[in-house]
C-alpha angles and dihedrals in degrees: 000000000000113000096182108132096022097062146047101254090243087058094055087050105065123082116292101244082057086056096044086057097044082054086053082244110165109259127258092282108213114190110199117194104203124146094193102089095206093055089047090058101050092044085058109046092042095049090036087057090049088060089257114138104227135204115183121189127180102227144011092269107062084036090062095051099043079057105079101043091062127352119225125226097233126011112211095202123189097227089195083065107140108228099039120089 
């Protein structure tokens, strides 16, 4: 995407998630499927302080349905969910 004409130079010049926020673009959305709640959290906080939007569930259900509403641009699964074959 070229952004010349449209914004200062400095600004082109920084990363490309600074830029999508500066455009008021909707963040990099991670859903992470995890039933251990400790491990939820720290999935969260860790990839929330990165400037990642995070949504956490706590199993494949609530995940699905929460699916069709917004998909996200990278899914982190527990593949030891029980529930889920």
């Amino acid at each position: 995407m070229n952004f010349k004409g449209l914004l200062p130079k400095t600004l082109i010049e920084k990363s490309a998630y600074k830029v999508m926020i500066i455009l008021d673009m909707e963040p990099y959305l991670i859903d992470s499927v995890e039933d251990d709640a400790d491990i939820a959290h720290i999935i969260n906080a860790t990839l929330t302080k990165q400037g990642y939007e995070v949504r956490t569930f706590p199993d494949g259900e609530s995940f699905l349905d929460s699916f069709a509403e917004r998909k996200p641009n990278m899914v982190l699964l527990d593949m030891m969910l029980p529930g889920i074959q």
